[in-house]
C-alpha positions, 0 to 999 in steps of 0.5 A: 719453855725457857725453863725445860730449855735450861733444864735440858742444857743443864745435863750438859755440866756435871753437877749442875742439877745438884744447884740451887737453879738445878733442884728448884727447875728439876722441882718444875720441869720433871713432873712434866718430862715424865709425861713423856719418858715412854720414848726410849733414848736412841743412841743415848740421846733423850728425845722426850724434851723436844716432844714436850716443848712442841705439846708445849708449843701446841697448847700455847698456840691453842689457847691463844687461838682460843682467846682470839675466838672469844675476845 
């Protein structure tokens, strides 16, 4: 969750995917944000990341529920 956090904030500076941080996070986060990219900007703000980090949340949330359920 830090790391698509970071990412996120990241759009903020110019320049600041074309990083070392920036590449290596881009590699991690992108294929997940993609998931969610069927949302469209409103008022050229991008709402995919807030979706993904609350599934992120959720599936968190589930496996501990899991691990409480079996330990």
């Amino acid at each position: 969750m830090l790391l698509i956090f970071v990412f996120v904030l990241m759009s903020w500076f110019p320049g600041a995917y074309q990083t070392k941080l920036g590449q290596w996070l881009a590699k991690i986060c992108v294929p997940y944000l993609k998931i969610f990219q069927f949302i469209p900007p409103i008022f050229g703000l991008d709402f995919s990341p807030i979706l993904a980090l609350v599934v992120l949340e959720m599936a968190q949330y589930g496996v501990a529920a899991l691990s409480r359920f079996f330990y």
